[in-house]
C-alpha positions in Angstrom: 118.8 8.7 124.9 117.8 9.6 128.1 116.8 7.3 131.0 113.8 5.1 130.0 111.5 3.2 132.5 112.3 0.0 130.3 115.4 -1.4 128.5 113.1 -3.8 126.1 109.7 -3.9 125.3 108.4 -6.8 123.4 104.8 -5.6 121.9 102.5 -8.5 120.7 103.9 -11.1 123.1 100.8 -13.2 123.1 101.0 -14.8 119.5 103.1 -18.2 118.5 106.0 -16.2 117.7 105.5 -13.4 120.4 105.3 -16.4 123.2 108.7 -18.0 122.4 110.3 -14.9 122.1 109.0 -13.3 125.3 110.6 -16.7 126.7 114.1 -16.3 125.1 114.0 -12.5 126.0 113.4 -13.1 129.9 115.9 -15.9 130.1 118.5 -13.7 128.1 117.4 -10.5 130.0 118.1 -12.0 133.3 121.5 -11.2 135.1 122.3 -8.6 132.6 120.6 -6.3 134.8 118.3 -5.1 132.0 114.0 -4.5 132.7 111.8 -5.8 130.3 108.3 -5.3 129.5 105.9 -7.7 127.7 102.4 -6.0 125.9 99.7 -6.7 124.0 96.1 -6.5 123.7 95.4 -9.1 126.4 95.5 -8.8 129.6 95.1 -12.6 130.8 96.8 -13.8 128.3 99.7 -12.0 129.3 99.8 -12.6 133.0 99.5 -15.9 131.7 102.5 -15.7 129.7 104.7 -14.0 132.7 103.9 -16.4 135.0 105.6 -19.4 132.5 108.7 -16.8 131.9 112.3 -17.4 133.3 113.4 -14.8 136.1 114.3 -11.8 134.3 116.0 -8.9 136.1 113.3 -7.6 138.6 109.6 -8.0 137.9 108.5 -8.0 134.2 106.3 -5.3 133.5 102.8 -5.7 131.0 101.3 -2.9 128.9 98.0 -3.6 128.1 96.7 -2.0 124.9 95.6 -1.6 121.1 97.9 -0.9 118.1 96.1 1.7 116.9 95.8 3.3 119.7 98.1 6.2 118.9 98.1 7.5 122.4 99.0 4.3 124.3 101.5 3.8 121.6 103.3 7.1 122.3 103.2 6.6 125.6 104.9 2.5 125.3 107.8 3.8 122.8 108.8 6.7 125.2 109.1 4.6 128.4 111.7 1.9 126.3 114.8 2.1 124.5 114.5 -0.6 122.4 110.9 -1.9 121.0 110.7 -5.3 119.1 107.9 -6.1 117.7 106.1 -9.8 116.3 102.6 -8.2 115.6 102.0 -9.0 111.6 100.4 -8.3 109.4 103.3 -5.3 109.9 101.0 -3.5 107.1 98.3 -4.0 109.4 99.4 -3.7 112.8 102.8 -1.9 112.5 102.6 1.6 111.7 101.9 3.8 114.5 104.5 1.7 116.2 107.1 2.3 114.3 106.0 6.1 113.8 105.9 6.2 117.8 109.1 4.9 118.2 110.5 7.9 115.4 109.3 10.3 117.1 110.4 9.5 120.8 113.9 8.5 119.7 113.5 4.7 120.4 115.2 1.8 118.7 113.0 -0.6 117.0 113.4 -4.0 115.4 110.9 -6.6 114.1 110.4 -9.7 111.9 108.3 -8.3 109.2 109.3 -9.3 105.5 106.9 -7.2 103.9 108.5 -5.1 101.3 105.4 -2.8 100.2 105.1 -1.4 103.9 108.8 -1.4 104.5 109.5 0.9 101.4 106.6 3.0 102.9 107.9 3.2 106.6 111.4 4.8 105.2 109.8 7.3 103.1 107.5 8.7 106.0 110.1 8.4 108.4 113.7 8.1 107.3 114.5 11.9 107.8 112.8 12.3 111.3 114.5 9.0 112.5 117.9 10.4 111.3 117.0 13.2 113.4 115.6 11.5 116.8 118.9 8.9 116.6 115.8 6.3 116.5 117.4 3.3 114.4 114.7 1.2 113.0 116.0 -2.4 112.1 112.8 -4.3 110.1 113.5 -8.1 109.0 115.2 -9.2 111.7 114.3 -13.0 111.8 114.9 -15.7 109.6 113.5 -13.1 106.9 116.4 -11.8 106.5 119.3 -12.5 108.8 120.8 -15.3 107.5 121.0 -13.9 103.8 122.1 -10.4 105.1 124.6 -11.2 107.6 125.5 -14.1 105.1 126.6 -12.2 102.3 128.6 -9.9 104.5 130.3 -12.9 106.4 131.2 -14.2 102.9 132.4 -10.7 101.7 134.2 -10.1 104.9 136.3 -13.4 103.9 136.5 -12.3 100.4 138.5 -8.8 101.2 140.4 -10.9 103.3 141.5 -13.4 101.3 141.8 -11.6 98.2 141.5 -8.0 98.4 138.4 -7.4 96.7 134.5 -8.2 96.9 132.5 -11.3 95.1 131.0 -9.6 92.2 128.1 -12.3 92.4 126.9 -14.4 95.4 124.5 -17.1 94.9 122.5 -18.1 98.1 121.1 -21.6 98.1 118.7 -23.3 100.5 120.1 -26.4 100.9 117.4 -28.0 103.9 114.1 -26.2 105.4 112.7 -28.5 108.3 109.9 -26.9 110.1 106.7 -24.9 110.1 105.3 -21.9 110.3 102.8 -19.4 112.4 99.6 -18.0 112.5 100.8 -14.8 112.1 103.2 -15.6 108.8 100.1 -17.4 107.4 98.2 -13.6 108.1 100.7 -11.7 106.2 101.1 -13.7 103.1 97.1 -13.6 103.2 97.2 -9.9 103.3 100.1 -9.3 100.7 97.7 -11.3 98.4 94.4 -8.8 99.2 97.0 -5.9 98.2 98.2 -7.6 95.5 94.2 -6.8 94.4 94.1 -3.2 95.3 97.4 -1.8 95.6 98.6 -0.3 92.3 102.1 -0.3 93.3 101.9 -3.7 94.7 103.7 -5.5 92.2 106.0 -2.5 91.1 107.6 -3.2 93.7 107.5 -6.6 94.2 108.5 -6.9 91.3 111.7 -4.3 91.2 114.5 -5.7 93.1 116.0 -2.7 94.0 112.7 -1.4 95.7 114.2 -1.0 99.1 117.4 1.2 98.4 117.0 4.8 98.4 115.6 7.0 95.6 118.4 7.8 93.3 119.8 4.4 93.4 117.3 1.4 92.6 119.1 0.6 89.3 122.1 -2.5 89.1 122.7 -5.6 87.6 120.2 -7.9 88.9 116.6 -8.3 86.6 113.0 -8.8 88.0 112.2 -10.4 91.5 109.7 -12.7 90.9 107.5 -14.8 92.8 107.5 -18.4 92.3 108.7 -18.1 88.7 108.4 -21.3 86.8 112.2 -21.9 86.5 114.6 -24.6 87.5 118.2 -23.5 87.1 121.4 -25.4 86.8 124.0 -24.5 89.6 127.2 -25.0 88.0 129.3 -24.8 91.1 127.3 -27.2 93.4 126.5 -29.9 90.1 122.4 -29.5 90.9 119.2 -28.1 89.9 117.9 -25.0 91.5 114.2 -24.0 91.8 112.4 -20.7 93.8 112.3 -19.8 96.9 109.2 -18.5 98.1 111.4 -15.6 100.5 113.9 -15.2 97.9 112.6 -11.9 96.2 112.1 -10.3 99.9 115.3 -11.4 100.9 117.2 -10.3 98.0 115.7 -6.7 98.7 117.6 -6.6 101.9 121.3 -7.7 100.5 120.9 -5.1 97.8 119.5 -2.3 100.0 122.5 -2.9 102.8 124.9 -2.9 99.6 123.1 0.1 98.7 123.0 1.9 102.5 126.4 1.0 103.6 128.0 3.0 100.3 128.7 -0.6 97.8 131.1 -2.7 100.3 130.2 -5.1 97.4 130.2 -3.2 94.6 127.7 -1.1 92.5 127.7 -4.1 89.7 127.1 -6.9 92.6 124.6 -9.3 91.6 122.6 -11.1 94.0 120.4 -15.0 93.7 118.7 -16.9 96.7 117.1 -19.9 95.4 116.3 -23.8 96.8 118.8 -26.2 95.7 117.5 -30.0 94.9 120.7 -32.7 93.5 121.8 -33.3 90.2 120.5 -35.8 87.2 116.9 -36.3 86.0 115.6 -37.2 89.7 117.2 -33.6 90.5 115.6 -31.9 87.9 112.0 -33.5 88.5 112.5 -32.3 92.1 112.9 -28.9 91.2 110.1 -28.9 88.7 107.5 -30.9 90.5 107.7 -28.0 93.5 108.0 -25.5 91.1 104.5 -26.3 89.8 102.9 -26.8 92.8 104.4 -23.3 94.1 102.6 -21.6 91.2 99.4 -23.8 91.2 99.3 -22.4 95.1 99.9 -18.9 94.4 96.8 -19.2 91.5 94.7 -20.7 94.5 96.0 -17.7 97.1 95.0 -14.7 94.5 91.4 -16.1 94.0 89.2 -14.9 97.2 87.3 -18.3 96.9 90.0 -20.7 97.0 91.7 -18.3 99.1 89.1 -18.5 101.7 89.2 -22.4 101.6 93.0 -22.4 102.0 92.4 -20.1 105.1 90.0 -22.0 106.7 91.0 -25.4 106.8 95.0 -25.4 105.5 96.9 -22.3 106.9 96.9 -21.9 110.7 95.1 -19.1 112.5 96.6 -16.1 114.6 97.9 -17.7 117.7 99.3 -20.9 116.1 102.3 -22.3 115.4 104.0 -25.2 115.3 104.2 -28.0 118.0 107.2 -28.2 120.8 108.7 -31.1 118.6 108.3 -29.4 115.3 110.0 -26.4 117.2 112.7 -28.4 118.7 113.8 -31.0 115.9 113.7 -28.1 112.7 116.3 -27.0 111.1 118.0 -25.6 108.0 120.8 -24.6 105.6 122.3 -22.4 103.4 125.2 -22.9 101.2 126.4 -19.0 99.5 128.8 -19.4 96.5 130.5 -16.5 95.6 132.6 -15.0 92.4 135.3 -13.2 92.0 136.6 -10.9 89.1 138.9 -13.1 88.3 136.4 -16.3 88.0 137.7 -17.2 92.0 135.0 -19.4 94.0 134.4 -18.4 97.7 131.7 -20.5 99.2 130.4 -20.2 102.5 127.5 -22.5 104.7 125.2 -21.2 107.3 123.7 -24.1 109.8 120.3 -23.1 112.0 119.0 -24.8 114.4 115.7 -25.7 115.7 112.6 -24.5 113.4 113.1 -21.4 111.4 110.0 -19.7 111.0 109.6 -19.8 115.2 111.9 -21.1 117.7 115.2 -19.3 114.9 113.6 -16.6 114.1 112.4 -15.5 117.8 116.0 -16.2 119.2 117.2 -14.0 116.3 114.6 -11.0 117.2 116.0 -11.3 121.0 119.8 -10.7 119.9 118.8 -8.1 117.1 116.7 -6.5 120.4 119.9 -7.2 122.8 122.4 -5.6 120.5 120.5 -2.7 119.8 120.0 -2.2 124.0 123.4 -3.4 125.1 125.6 -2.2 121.6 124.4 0.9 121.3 127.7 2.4 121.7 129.5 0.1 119.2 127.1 0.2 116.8 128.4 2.3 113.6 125.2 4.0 112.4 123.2 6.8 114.1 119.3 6.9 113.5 117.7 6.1 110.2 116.5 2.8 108.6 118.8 -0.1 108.9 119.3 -3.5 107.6 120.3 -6.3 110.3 124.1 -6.2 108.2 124.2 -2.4 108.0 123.1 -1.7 111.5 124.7 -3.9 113.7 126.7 -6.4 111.6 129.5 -8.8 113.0 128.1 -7.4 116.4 124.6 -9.3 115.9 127.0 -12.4 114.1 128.9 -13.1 117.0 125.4 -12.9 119.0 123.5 -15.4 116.9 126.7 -17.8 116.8 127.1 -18.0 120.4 123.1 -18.0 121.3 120.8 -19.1 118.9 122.2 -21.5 117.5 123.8 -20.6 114.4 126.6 -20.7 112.7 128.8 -19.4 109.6 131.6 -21.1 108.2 133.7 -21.3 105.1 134.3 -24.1 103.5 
């Protein structure tokens, strides 16, 4: 890649999650000798925001503009090496970006979990990326680090300890303290107006192989549904299990960096992520009692009149997120239980701190933007569409352990 004007642009730094990540990114950025640029459509808003920003490396650049403007965009993606973007509704917002950053050669992560415009992004672009050496990383926040670099930690233990992969790995959420933004609220709301007009919305919603390539979305693993009314027993933890509202997007990703790196885990691996409650009656009332109230809200979010209510005066609006303290005190958990062949249990727990669906997930965008500027060398792959495990792996691990706050152990 030759010489670019900027080593990281972050593009839609004036949202919730755009404003905390701008913040990590400077602080990070700053005695590593790397220039970063902040943009958006705002131009107060951003001066605003650079003025509240941690010294970074030299003065920190803005770029003023739209996202669809196609010439501005061009123009942004050729003078960076890495792009990561927080503008969502990705469907929305997201395309000419990541077509930009295709064509000029320029590395690209972001947080979208979005499966319908993911699966469309790699069959526009997947051929001209592998050609540019552009590596496009989407899903790089708590949808879906910690269940892609999970599995892998656990299967990294597995070949270790025993010579051969899980053939199974159940992921269980454990705790989920926190909230969420303005801008997660806007995706889900436009995944449910496709969801009216999209034919292939729930094709591939529905098929959980939807995100490997052509000639392989077949396997093991039935349906991915959405808020199915189900409450499972979990034999290995002794509790009841119920959905979890990422599950199905999150799933897509394990399978699809199974699928991309050539089966590490096998072409018969079968993959769960579900919320885990206790054991006994109490357990089981748990599971159920949110189960119903996942669906009832799901009815409430594909009727345009309810929907409307929901959006006015429950979800929050583009800009907001939740408070410093909410921020701060969140945090969650994930216990993974895998099988062997031979009936072995491997079982590995991933800790987060602060709140997931912001202050997490914006300190996991920075590394996946970090590794991607500083690792380019190590990384394994070449251009194409990546998956956080398939693209940069233990490198981004080690990053999240030591700086935002995470951690993976066995146990």
């Amino acid at each position: 890649m030759n010489k670019r004007e900027f080593d990281i642009v972050l593009w839609g730094a004036t949202g919730a999650t755009g404003r905390r990540a701008a913040h990590h990114l400077a602080r990070r950025c700053g005695g590593r000798g790397l220039r970063l640029a902040i943009g958006g459509r705002n131009r107060e808003r951003l001066e605003a925001i650079r003025e509240d920003l941690p010294n970074a490396d030299g003065p920190i650049a803005l770029l003023v503009g739209d996202s669809h403007d196609a010439a501005f965009i061009g123009e942004m993606a050729t003078r960076a090496r890495v792009v990561a973007s927080t503008v969502g509704p990705f469907a929305l917002y997201g395309s000419e970006l990541v077509a930009a950053c295709v064509k000029s050669g320029t590395h690209y992560c972001d947080l979208t979990a979005e499966p319908q415009w993911m699966r469309a992004m790699i069959d526009a672009h997947e051929d001209e990326a592998r050609e540019t050496g552009a590596r496009i990383v989407h899903s790089c926040g708590h949808d879906s680090i910690p269940s892609d670099l999970g599995v892998q930690f656990l299967q990294d233990a597995a070949l270790a300890r025993h010579g051969k992969p899980c053939k199974r790995i159940a992921t269980r959420v454990t705790q989920m303290k926190g909230g969420f933004s303005g801008g997660t609220a806007a995706s889900f709301l436009n995944a449910m107006r496709l969801r009216e007009t999209d034919p292939n919305f729930s094709r591939v919603s529905n098929d959980p192989y939807a995100l490997c390539p052509e000639d392989q979305r077949t396997g093991p693993d039935g349906p991915d549904r959405m808020m199915p009314i189900e409450v499972t027993w979990d034999a290995d933890l002794r509790a009841w299990t119920k959905p979890y509202f990422m599950g199905p997007m999150n799933s897509k990703v394990v399978r699809r960096s199974n699928a991309i790196m050539g089966y590490p885990y096998g072409r018969d691996f079968r993959y769960q992520e579900t919320a885990l409650t206790r054991g006994g009656i109490g357990g089981w009332w748990t599971a159920m009692r949110s189960t119903l109230f996942g669906r009832l809200f799901l009815i409430a979010m594909a009727v345009p009149a309810t929907r409307g209510l929901l959006q006015r005066h429950v979800l929050p609006k583009s800009g907001e997120g939740p408070s410093k303290e909410v921020r701060e005190s969140g945090s969650y958990e994930l216990v993974l239980v895998g099988e062997q062949p031979d009936g072995t249990i491997l079982k590995a727990r991933i800790i987060g701190q602060g709140d997931p669906g912001v202050r997490s997930t914006t300190l996991m965008l920075t590394e996946a933007a970090l590794c991607l500027a500083e690792d380019t060398d190590r990384i394994p792959v070449g251009g194409g569409f990546w998956t956080p495990a398939s693209a940069m792996g233990h490198l981004l691990r080690d990053r999240i352990t030591t700086h935002a706050g995470m951690s993976f152990e066995l146990f």
